[in-house]
DRENKETOR-290403 format. One record per atom (N, C-alpha, C): x, y, z; residue in three letters. Coordinates in steps of 0.02 Angstrom, whole numbers, padded with zeros to 5 digits, always signed. Layout:
BEGIN
XYZALA...
***
This chain:
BEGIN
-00615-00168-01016UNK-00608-00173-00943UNK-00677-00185-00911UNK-00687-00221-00871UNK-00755-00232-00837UNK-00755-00197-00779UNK-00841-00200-00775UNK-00867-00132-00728UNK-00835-00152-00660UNK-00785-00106-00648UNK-00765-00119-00563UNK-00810-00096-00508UNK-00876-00059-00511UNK-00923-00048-00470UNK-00926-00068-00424UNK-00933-00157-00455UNK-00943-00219-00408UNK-00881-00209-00357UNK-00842-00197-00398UNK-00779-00192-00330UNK-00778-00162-00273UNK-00794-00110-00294UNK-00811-00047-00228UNK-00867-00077-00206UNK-00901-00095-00218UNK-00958-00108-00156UNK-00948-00190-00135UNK-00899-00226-00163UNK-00861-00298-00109UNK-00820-00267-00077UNK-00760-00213-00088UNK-00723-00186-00041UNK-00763-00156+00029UNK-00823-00155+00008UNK-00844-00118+00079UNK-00853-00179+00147UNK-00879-00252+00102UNK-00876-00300+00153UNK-00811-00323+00186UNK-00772-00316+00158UNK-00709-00323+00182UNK-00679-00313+00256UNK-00701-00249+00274UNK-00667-00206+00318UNK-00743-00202+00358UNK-00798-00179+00361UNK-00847-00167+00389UNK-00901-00205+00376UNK-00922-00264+00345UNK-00959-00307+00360UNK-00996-00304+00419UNK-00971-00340+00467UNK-01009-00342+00544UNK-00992-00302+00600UNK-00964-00229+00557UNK-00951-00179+00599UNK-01037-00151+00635UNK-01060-00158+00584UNK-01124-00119+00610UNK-01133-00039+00577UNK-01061-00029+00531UNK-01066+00044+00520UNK-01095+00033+00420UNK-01142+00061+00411UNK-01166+00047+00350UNK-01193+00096+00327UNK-01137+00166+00331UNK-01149+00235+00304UNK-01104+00203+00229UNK-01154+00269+00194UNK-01147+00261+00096UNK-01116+00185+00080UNK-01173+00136+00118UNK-01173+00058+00100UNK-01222+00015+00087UNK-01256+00049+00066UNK-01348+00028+00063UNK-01315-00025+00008UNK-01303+00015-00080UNK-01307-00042-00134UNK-01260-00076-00129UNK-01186-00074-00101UNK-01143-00114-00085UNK-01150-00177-00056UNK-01204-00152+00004UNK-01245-00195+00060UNK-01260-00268+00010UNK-01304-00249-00040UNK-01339-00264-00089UNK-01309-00332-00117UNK-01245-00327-00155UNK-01187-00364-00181UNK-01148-00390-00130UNK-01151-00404-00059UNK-01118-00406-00038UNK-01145-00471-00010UNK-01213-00477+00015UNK-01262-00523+00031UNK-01268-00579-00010UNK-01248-00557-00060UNK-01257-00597-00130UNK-01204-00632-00137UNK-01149-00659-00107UNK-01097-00659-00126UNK-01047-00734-00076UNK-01040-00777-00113UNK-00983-00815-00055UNK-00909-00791-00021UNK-00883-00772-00003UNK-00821-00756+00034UNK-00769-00786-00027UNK-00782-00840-00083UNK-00736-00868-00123UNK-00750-00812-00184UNK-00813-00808-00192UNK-00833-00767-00258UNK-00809-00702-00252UNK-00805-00666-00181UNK-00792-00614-00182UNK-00689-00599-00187UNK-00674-00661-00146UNK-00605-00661-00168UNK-00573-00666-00244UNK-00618-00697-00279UNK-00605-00696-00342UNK-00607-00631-00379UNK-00641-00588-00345UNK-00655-00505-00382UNK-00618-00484-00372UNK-00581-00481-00309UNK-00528-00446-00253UNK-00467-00474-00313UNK-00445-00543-00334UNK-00402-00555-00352UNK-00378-00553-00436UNK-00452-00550-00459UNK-00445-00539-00548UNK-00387-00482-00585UNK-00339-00537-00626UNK-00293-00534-00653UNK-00308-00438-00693UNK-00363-00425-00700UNK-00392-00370-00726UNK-00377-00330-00675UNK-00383-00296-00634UNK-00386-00260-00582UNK-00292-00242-00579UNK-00240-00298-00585UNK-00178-00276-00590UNK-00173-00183-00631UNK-00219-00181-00698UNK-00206-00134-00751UNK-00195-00078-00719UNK-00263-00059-00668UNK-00251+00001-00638UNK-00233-00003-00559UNK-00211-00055-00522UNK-00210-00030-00458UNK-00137-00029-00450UNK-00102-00070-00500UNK-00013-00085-00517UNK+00006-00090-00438UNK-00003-00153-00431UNK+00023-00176-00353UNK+00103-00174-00378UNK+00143-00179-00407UNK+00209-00197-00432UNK+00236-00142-00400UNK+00213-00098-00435UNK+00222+00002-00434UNK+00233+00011-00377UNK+00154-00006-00326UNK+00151+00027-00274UNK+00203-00004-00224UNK+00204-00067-00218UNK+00249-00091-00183UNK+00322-00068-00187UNK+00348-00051-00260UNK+00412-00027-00252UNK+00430+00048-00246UNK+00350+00079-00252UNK+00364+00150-00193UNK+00390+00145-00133UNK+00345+00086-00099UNK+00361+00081-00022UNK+00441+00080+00000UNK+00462+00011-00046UNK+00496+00004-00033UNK+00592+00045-00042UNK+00549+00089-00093UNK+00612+00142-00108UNK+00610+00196-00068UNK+00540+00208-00039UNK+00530+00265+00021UNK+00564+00253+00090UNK+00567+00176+00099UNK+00565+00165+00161UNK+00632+00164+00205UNK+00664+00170+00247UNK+00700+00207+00291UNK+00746+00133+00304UNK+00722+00062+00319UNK+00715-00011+00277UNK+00730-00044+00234UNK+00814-00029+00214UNK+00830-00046+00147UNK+00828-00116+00128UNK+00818-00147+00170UNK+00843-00223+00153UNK+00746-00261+00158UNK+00697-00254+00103UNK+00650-00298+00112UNK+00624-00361+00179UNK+00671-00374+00181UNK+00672-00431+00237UNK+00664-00402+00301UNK+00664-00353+00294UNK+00679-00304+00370UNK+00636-00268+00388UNK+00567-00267+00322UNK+00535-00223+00342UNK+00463-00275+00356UNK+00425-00242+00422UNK+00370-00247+00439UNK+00310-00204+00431UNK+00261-00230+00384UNK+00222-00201+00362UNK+00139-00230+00389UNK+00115-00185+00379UNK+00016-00207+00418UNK-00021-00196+00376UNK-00031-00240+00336UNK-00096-00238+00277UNK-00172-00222+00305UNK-00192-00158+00305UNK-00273-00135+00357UNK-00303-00182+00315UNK-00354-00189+00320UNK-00409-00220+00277UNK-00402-00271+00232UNK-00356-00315+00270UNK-00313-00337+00205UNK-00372-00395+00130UNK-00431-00412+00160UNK-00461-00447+00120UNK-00440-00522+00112UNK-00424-00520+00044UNK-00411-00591+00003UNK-00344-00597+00004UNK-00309-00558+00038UNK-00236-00554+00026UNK-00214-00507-00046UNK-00241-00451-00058UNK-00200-00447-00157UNK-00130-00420-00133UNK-00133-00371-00086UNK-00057-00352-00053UNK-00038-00385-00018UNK-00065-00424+00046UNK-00019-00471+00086UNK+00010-00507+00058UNK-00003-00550-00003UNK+00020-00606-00027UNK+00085-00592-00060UNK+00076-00525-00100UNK+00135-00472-00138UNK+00208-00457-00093UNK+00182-00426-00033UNK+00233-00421+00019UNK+00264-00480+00016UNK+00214-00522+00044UNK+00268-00588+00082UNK+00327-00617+00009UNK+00301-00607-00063UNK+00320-00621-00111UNK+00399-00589-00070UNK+00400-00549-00082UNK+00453-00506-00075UNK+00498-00511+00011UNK+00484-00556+00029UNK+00507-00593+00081UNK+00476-00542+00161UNK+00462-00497+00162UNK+00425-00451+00212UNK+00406-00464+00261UNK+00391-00446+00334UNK+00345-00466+00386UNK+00301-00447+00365UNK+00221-00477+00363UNK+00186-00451+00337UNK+00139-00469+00401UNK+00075-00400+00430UNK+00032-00427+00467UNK-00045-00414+00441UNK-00071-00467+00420UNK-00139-00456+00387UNK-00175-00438+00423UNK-00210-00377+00434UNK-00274-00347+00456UNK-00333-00354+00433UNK-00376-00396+00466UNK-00454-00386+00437UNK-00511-00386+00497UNK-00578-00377+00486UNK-00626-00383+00527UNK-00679-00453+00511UNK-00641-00469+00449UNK-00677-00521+00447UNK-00641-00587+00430UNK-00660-00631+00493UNK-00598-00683+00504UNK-00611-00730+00457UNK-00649-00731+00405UNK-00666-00789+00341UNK-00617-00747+00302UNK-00602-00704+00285UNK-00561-00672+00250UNK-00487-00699+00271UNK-00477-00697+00348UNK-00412-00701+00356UNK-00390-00797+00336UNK-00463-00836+00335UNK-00450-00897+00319UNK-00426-00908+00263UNK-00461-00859+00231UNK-00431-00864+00140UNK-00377-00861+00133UNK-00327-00807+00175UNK-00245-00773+00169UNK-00218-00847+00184UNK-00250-00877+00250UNK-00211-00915+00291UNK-00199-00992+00230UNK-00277-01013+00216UNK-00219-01054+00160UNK-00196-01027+00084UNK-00210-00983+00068UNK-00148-00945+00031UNK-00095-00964+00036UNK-00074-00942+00100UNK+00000-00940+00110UNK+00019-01014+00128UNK-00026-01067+00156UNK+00019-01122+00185UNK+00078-01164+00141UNK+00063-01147+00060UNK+00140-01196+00045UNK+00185-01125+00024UNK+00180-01053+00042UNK+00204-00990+00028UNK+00289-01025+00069UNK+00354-01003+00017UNK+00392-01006+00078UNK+00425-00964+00106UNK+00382-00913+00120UNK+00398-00863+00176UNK+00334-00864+00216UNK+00303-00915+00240UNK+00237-00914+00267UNK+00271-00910+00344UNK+00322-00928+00361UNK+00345-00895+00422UNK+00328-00811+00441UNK+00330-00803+00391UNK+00331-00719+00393UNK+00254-00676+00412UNK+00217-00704+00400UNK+00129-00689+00399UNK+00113-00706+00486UNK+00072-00649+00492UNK+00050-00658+00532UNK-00034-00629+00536UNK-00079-00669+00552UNK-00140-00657+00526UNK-00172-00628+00599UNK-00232-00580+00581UNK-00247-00544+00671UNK-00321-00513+00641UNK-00352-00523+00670UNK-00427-00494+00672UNK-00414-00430+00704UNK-00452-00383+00651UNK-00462-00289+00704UNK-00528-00286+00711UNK-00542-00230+00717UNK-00631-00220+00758UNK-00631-00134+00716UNK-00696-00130+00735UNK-00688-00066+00712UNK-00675-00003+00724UNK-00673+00008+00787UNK-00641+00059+00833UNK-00567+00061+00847UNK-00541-00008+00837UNK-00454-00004+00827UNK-00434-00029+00793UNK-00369-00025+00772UNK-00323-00063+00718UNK-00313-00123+00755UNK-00293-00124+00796UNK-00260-00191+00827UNK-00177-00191+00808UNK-00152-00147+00821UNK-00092-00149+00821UNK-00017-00124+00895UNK+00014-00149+00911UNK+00058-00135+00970UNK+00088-00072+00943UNK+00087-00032+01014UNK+00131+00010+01011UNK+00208+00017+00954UNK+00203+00058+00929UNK+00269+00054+00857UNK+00285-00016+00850UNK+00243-00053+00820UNK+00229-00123+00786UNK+00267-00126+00712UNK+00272-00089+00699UNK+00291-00106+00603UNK+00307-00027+00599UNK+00335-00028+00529UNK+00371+00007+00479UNK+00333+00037+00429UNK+00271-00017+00428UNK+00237+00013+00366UNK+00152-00001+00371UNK+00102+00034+00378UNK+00042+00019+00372UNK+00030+00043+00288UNK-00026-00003+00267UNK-00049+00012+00207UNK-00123-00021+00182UNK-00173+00036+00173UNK-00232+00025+00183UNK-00276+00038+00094UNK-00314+00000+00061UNK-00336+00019-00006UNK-00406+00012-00004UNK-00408+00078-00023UNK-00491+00073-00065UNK-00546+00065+00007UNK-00523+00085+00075UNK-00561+00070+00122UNK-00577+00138+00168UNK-00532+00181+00163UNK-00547+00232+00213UNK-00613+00265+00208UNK-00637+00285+00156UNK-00686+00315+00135UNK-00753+00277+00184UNK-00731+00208+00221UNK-00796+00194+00251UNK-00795+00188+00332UNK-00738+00220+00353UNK-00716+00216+00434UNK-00749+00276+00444UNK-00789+00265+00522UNK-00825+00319+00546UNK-00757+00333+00613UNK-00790+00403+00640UNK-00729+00414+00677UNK-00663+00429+00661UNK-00659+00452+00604UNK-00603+00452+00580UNK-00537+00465+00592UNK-00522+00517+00631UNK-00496+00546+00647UNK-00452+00530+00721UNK-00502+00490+00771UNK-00479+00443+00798UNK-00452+00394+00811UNK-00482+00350+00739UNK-00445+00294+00731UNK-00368+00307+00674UNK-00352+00354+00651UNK-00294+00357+00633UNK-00260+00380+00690UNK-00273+00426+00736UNK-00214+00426+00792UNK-00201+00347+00821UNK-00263+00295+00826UNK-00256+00242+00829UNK-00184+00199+00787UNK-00210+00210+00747UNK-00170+00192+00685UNK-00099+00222+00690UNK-00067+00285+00698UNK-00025+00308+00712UNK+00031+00273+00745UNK-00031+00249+00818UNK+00005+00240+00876UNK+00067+00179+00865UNK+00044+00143+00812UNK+00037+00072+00785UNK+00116+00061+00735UNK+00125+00139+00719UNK+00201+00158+00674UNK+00271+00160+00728UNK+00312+00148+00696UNK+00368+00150+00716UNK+00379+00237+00705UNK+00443+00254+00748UNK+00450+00314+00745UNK+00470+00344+00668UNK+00483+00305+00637UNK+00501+00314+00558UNK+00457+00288+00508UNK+00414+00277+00532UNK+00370+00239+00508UNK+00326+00277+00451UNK+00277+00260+00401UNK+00260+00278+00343UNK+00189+00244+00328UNK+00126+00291+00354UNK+00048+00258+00310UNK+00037+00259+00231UNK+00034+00229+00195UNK-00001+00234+00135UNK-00066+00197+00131UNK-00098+00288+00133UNK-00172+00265+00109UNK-00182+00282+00039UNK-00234+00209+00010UNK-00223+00212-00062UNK-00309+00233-00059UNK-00327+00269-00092UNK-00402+00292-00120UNK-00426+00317-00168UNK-00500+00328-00198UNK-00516+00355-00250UNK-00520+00418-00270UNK-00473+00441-00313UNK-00479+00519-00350UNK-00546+00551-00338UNK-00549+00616-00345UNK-00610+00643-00351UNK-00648+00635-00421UNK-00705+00667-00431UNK-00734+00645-00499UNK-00770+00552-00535UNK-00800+00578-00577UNK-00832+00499-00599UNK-00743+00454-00625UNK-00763+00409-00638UNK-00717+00348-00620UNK-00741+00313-00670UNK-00694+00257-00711UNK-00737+00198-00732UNK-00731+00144-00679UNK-00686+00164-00624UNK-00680+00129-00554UNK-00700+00155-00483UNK-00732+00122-00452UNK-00745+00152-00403UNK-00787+00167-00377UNK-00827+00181-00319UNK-00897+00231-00289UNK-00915+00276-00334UNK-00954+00284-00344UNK-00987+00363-00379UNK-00956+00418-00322UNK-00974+00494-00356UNK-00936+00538-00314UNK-00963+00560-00252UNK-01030+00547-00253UNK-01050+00583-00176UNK-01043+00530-00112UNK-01010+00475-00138UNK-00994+00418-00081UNK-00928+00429-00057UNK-00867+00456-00106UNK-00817+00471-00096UNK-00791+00521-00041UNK-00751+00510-00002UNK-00700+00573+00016UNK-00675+00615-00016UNK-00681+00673-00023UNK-00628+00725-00053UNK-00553+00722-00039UNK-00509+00715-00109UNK-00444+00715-00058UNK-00431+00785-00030UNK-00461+00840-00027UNK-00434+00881+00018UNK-00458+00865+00080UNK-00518+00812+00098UNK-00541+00811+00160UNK-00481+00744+00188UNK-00474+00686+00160UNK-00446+00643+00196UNK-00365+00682+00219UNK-00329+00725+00150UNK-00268+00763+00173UNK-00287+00792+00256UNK-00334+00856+00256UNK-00322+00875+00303UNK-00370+00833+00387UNK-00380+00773+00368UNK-00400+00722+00425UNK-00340+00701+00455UNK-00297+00675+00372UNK-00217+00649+00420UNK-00179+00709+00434UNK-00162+00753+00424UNK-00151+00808+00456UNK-00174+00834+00542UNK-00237+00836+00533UNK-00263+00833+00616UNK-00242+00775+00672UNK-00230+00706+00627UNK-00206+00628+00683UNK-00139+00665+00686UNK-00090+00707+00638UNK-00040+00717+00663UNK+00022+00692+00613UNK+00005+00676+00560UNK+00039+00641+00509UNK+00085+00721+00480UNK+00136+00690+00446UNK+00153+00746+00386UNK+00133+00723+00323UNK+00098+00744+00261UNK+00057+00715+00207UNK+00089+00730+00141UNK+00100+00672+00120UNK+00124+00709+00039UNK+00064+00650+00004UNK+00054+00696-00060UNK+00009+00650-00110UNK+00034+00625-00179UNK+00033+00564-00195UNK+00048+00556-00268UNK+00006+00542-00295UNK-00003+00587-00340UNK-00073+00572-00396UNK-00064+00560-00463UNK-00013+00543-00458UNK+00019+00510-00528UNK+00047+00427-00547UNK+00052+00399-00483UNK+00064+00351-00505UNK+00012+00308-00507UNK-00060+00299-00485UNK-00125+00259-00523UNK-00151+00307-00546UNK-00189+00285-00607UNK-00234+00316-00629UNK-00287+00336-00603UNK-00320+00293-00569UNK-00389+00315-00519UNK-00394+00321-00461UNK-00334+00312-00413UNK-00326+00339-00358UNK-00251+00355-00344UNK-00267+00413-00260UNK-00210+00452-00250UNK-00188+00419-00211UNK-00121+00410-00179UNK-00080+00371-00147UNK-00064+00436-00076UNK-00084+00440-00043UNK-00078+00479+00021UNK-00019+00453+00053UNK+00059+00469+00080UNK+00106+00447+00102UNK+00126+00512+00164UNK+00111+00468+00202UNK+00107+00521+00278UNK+00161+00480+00326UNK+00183+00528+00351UNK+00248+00520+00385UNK+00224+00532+00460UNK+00256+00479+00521UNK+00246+00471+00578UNK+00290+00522+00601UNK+00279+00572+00593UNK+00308+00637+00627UNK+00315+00642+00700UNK
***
């Protein structure tokens, strides 16, 4: 398996690039500078990375959780979405899908992705900022955010943000890194504790269950729009 390091510190450009917020992002910073928007999609997208993040899996949690039986029906908000590795998955699966990013070269990448996709009806691409999601009042069914929380300042605010953004039945899955060394991932003192991100979504107001069983290197946080 190759060193996913690199990963964690391209996931950080993703979402906060030209936020201005560049807490535990110094060496990330580093790789990130270094890097074309194509090269970095190629990291985001390496056939390798399937082993442990099992987009297959996660997706058919959602979709067995969700309140939404019929795929087609459900509207989902990819936060951070990047290179597309989940937007593109959703729409597979015929989905509303709304790609979230802060960085609109990213959303160019999704956008021709999808143009001979034929559910490209279904995508809808939207620049966020870093103080909001960018999402309407009970907008979707499903937000789902990977490998990114660990670098939102304010935290706590911007998930009531985020909240606001769920349908009354609605369902966050935040995907993040376990505690402890990793052969994936931030080192540990960059990380969140999951007892700290649990009781953050707890304070926005969420109800929290965790699965820490279905990836290997990270916990799947599934919080309910209570």
């Amino acid at each position: 398996m190759r060193n996913y390091t690199l990963l964690y510190g391209l996931i950080f450009f993703v979402f906060y690039c030209s936020s201005g917020e560049h807490h535990h992002g110094n060496e990330a910073e580093h790789h990130m500078h270094s890097k074309t928007v194509d090269e970095l999609s190629k990291v985001f997208d390496d056939p390798e990375r399937e082993t442990w993040q099992k987009p297959k899996e996660v997706i058919s949690l959602i979709y067995k959780n969700s309140k939404v039986k019929n795929p087609s029906d459900l509207r989902v908000a990819d936060l951070g979405a990047g290179s597309g590795y989940f937007t593109m998955r959703f729409l597979d699966e015929n989905s509303k899908v709304i790609a979230l990013d802060i960085n609109e070269k990213f959303l160019e990448v999704i956008k021709k992705k999808s143009e001979t996709h034929p559910q490209k009806k279904n995508l809808e691409l939207r620049k966020t900022e870093p103080n909001t999601v960018n999402l309407k009042k009970k907008e979707v069914d499903v937000i789902i955010t990977v490998n990114v929380y660990h670098h939102i300042e304010n935290r706590i605010e911007y998930l009531k943000d985020l909240k606001n953004g769920l349908k009354d039945n609605g369902t966050f899955y935040l995907i993040d890194f376990k505690d402890g060394d990793l052969p994936v991932g931030p080192p540990q003192k960059i990380k969140l504790q999951t007892k700290t991100i649990e009781e953050e979504l707890i304070k926005a107001g969420f109800k929290v269950q965790i699965d820490s069983q279905l990836l290997p290197y990270q916990n799947i946080f599934i919080s309910s729009n209570k």
